[in-house]
C-alpha atoms as a printed R data frame, in Angstrom:
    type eleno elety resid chain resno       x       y       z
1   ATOM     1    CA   UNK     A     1 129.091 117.953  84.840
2   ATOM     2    CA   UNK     A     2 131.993 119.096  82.459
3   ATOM     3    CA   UNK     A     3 133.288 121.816  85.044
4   ATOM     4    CA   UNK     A     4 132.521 119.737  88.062
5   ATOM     5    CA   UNK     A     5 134.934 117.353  86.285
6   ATOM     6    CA   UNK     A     6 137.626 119.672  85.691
7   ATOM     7    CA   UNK     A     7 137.288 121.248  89.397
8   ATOM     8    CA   UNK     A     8 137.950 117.513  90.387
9   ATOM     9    CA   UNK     A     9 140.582 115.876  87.516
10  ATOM    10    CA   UNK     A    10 143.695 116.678  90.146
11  ATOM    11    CA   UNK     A    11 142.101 114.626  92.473
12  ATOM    12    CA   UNK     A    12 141.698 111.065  89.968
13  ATOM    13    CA   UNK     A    13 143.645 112.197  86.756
14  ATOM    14    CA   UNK     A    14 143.434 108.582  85.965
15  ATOM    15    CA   UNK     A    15 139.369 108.381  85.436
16  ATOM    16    CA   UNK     A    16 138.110 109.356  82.037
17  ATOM    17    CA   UNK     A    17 135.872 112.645  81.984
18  ATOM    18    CA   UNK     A    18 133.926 110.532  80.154
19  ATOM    19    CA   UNK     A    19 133.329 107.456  82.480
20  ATOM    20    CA   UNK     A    20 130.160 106.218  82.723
21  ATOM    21    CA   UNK     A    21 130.377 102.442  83.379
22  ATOM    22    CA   UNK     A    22 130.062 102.992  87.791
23  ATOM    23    CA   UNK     A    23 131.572  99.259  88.346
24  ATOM    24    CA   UNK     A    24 134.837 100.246  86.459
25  ATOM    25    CA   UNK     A    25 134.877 103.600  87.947
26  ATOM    26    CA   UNK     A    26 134.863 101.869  91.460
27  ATOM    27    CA   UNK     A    27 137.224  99.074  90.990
28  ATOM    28    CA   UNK     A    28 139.713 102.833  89.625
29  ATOM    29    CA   UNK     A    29 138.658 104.117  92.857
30  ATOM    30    CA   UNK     A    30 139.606 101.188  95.156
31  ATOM    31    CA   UNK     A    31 143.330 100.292  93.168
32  ATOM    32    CA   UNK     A    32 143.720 103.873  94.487
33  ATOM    33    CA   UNK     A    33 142.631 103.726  97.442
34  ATOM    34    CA   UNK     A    34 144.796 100.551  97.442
35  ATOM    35    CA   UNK     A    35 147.590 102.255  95.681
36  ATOM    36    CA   UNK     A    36 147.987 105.227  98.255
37  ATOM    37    CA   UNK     A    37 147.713 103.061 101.396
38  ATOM    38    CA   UNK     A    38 150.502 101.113 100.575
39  ATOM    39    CA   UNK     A    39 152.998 103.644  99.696
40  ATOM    40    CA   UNK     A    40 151.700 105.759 102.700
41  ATOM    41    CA   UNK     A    41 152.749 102.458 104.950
42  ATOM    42    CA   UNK     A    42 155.851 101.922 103.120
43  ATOM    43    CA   UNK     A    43 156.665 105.627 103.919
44  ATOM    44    CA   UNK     A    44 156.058 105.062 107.365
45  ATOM    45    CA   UNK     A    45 157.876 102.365 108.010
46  ATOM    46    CA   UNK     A    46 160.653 103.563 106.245
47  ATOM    47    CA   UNK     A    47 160.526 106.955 108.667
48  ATOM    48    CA   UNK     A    48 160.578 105.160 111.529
49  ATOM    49    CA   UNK     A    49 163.546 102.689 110.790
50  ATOM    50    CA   UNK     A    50 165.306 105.900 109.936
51  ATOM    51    CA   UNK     A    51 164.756 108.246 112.984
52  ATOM    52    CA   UNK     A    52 164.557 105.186 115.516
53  ATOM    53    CA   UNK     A    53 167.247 106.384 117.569
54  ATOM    54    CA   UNK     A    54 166.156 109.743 117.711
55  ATOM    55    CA   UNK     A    55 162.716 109.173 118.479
56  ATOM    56    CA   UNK     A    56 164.173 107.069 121.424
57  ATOM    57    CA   UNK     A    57 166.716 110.276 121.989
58  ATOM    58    CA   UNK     A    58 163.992 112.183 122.311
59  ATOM    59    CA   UNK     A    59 161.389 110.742 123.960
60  ATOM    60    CA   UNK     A    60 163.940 110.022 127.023
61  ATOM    61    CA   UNK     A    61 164.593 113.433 126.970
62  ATOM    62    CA   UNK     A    62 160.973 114.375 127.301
63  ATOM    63    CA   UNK     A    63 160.261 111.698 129.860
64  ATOM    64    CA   UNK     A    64 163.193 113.741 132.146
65  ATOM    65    CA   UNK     A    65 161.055 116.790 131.342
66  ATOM    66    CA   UNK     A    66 158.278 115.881 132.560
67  ATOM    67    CA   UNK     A    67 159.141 113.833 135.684
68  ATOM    68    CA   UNK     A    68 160.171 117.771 136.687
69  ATOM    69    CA   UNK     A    69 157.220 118.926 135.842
70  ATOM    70    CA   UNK     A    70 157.722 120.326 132.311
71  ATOM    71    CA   UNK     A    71 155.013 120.812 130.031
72  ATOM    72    CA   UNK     A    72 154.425 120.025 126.005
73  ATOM    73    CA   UNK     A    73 153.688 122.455 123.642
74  ATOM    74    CA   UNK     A    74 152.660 122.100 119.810
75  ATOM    75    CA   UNK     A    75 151.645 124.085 116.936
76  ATOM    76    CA   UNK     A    76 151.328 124.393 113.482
77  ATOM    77    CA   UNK     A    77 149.497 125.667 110.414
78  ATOM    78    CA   UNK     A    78 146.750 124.637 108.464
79  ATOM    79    CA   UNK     A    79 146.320 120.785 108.726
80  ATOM    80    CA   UNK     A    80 149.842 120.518 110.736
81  ATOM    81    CA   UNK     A    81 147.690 122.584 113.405
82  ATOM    82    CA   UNK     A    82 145.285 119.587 113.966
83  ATOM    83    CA   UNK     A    83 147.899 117.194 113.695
84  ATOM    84    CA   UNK     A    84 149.508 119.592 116.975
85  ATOM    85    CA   UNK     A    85 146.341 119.419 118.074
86  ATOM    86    CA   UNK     A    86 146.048 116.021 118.042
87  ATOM    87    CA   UNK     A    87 149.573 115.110 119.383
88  ATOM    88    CA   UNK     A    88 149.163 117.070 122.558
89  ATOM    89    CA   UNK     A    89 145.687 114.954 122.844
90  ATOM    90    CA   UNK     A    90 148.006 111.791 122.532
91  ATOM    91    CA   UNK     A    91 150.111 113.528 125.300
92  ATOM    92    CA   UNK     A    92 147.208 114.894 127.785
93  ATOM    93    CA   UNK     A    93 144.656 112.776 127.057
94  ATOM    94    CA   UNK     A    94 145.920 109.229 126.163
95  ATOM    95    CA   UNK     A    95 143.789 106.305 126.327
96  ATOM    96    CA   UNK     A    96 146.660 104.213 128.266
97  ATOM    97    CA   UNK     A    97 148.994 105.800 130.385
98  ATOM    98    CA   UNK     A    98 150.169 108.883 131.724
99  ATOM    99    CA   UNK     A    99 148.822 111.853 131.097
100 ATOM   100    CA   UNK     A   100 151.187 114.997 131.224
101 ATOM   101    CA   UNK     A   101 150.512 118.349 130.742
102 ATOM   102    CA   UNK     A   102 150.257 119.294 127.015
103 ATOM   103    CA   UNK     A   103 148.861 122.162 124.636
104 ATOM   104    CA   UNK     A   104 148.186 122.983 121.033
105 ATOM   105    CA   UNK     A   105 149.018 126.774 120.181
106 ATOM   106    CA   UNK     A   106 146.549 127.125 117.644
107 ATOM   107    CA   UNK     A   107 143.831 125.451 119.912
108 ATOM   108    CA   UNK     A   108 143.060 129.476 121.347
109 ATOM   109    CA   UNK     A   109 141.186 131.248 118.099
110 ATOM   110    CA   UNK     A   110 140.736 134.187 120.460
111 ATOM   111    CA   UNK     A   111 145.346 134.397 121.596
112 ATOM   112    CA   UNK     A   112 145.637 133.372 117.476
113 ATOM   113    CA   UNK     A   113 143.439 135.647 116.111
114 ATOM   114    CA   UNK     A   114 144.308 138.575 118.305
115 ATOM   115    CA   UNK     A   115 148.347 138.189 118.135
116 ATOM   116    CA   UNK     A   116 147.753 138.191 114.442
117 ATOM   117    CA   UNK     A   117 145.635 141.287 114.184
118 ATOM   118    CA   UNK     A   118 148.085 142.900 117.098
119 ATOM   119    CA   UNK     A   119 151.714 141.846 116.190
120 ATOM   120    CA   UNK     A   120 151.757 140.038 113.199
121 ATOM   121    CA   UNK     A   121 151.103 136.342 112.098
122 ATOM   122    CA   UNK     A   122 154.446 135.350 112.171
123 ATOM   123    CA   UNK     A   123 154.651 135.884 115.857
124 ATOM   124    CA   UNK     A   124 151.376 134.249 117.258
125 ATOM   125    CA   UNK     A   125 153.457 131.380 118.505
126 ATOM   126    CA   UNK     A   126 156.850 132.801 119.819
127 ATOM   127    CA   UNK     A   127 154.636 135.124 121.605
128 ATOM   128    CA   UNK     A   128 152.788 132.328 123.140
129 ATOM   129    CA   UNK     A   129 156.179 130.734 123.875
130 ATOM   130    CA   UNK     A   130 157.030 133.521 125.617
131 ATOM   131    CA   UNK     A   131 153.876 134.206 127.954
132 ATOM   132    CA   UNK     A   132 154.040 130.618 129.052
133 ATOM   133    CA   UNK     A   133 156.828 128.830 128.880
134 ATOM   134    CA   UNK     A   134 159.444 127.850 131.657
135 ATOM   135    CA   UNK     A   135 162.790 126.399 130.678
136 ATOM   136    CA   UNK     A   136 161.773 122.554 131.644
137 ATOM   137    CA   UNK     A   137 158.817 122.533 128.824
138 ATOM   138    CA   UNK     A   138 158.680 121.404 125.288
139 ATOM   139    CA   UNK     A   139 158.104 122.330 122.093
140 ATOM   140    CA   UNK     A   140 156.759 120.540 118.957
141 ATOM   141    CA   UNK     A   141 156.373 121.898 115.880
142 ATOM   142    CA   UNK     A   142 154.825 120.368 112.927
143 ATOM   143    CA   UNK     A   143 155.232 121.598 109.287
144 ATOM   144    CA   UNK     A   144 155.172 119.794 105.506
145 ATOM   145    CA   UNK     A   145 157.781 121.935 104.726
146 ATOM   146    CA   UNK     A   146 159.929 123.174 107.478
147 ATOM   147    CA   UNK     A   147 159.882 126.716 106.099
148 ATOM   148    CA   UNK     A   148 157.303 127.721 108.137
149 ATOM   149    CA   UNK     A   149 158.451 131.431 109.335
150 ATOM   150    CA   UNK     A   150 155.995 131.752 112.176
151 ATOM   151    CA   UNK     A   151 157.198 128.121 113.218
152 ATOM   152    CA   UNK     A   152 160.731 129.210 112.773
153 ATOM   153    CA   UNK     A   153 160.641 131.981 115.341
154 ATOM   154    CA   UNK     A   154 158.929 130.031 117.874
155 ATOM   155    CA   UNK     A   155 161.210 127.392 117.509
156 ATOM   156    CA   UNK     A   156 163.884 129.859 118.049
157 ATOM   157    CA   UNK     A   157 162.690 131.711 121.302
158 ATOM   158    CA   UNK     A   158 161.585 128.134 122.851
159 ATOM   159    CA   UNK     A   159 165.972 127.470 122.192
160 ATOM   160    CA   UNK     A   160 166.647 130.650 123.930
161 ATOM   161    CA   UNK     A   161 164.467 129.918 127.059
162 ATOM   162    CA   UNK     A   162 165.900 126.699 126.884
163 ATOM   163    CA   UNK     A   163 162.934 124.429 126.354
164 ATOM   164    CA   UNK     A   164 163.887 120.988 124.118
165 ATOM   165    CA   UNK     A   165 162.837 121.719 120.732
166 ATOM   166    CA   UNK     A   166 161.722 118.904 118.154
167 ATOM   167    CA   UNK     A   167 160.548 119.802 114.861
168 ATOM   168    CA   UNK     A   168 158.447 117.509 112.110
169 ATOM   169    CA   UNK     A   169 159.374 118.351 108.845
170 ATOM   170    CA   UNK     A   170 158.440 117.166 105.254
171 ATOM   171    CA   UNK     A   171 159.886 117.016 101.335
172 ATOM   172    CA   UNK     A   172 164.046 118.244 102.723
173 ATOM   173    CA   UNK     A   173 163.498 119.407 105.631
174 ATOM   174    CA   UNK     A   174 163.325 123.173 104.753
175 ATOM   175    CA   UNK     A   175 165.142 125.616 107.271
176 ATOM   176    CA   UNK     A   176 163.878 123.629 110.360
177 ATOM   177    CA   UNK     A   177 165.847 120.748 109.359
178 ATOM   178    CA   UNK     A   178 169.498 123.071 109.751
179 ATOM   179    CA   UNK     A   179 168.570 125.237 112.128
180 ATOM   180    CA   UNK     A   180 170.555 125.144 115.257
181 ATOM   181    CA   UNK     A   181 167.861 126.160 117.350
182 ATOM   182    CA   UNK     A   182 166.094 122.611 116.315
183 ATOM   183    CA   UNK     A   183 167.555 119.907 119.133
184 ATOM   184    CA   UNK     A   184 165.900 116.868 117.041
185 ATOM   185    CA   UNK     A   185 164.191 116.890 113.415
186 ATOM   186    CA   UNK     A   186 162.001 114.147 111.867
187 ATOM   187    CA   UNK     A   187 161.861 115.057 108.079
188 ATOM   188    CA   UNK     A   188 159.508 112.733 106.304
189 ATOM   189    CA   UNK     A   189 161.149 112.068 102.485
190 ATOM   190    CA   UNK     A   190 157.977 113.130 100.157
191 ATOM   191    CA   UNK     A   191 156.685 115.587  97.853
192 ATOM   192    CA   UNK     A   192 153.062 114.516  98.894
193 ATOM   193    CA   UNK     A   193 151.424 116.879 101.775
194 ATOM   194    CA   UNK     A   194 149.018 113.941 102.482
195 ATOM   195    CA   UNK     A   195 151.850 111.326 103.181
196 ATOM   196    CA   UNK     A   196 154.250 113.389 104.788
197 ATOM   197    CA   UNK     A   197 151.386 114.264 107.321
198 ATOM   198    CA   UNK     A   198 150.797 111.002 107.461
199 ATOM   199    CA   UNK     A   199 154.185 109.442 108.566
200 ATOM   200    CA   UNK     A   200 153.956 113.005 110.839
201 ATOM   201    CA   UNK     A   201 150.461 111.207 112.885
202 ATOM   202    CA   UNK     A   202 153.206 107.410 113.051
203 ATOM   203    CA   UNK     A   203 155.931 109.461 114.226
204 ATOM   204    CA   UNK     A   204 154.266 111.190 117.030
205 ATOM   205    CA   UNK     A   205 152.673 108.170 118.032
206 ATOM   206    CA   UNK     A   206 156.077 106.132 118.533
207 ATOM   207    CA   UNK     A   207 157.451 109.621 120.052
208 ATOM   208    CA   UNK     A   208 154.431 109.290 122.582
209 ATOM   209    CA   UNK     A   209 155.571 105.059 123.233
210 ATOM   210    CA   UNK     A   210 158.472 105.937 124.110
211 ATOM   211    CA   UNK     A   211 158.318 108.579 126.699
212 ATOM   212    CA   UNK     A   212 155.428 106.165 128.396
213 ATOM   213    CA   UNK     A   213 158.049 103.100 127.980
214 ATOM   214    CA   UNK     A   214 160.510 105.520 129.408
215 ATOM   215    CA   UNK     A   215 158.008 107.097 132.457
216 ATOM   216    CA   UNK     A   216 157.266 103.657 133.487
217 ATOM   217    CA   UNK     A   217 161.075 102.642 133.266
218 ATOM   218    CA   UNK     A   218 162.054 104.878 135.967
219 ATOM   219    CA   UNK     A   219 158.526 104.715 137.936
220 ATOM   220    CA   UNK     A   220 159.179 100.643 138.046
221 ATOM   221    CA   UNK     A   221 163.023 102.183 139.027
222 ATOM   222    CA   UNK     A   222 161.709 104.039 141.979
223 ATOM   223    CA   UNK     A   223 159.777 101.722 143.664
224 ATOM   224    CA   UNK     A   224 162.406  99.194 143.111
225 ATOM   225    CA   UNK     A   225 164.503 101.315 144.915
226 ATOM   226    CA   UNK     A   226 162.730 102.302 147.353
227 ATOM   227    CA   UNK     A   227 161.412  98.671 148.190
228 ATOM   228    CA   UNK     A   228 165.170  98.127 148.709
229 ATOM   229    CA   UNK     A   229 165.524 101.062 151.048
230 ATOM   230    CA   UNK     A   230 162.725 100.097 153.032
231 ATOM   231    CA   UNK     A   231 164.114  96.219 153.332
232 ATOM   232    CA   UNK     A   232 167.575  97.554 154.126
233 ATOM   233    CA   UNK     A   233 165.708  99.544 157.525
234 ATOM   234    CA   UNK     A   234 163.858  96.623 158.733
């Protein structure tokens, strides 16, 4: 039980090694439970009053996109890959909506595995970028850090083909949040992998509102228009 206890102290430094008494251990458990929750909301919130306008920004942007039939693409590493994966979900496979065409990177273990055997991990997204990508897509790229190097050069060669590029960052922002070849970047204010990936999962989601409020904007826009074309004919 002793090393099983210090394996584990990171996790709850503030229970006893020697805690035996189960009722106090879970009421320790809960106010952190409790504790966490509440500053991962507060962080949230506070992320989302800050980047409002370019969430908005951007998610117009992508609605354009995709009306011309651009495509999403996402990636990361470690748990920022299933966060990607989990955004393009939100994207492709929403439970409301539109659906529009959208990918995770990492999602292929066979294109991963084999770039990074072949060419190098640091490329098994650019490369990716590069076999599929058209000028009218867009890429997302999710990292705690923003020093990602792998992330980086992806970023980079989606700029160059001259997809919109939107980077999640965490702690300052690393070198996604001053690179040029970054057109909008979300840095989440923490030191705490858990919360920044948190605020990540809220940002995406009000990313993914607004190109829907957006798509049906200029669907309702459309018909409008083209109920007064058809009335101007009769």
């Amino acid at each position: 039980m002793t090393d099983l206890n210090q394996n584990t102290d990171f996790l709850y430094p503030f229970i006893e090694g020697t805690e035996h008494d189960p009722d106090s251990l879970l009421l320790d458990l809960a106010s952190s439970a409790r504790g966490k929750a509440e500053v991962s909301a507060r962080l949230q919130q506070a992320s989302l009053e800050e980047y409002e306008d370019g969430l908005r920004a951007a998610g117009a942007e992508m609605a354009d996109r995709f009306a011309r039939g651009g495509r999403l693409y996402t990636f990361g590493n470690g748990g920022s890959s299933t966060d990607a994966a989990t955004l393009a979900s939100l994207f492709c496979r929403p439970a409301r909506g539109r659906a529009v065409p959208a990918w995770s990177l990492a999602a292929d273990e066979a294109v991963v595995t084999a770039l990074g055997n072949d060419v190098g991990f640091e490329l098994i997204f650019s490369r990716q970028v590069i076999a599929h990508s058209r000028p009218v897509d867009i890429a997302i790229a999710l990292s705690t850090s923003g020093n990602s190097d792998d992330l980086i050069r992806a970023l980079a060669e989606a700029k160059r083909r001259g997809l919109l590029t939107i980077g999640f960052a965490g702690h300052e922002g690393g070198a996604m949040s001053t690179s040029d070849d970054v057109d909008y970047c979300f840095t989440v204010h923490s030191q705490s992998i858990h919360r920044i990936q948190e605020s990540h999962a809220r940002l995406g989601y009000r990313l993914w509102s607004v190109v829907q409020e957006e798509t049906h904007r200029r669907t309702a826009a459309l018909m409008a228009a083209g109920r007064s074309t058809a009335g101007g004919n009769r």
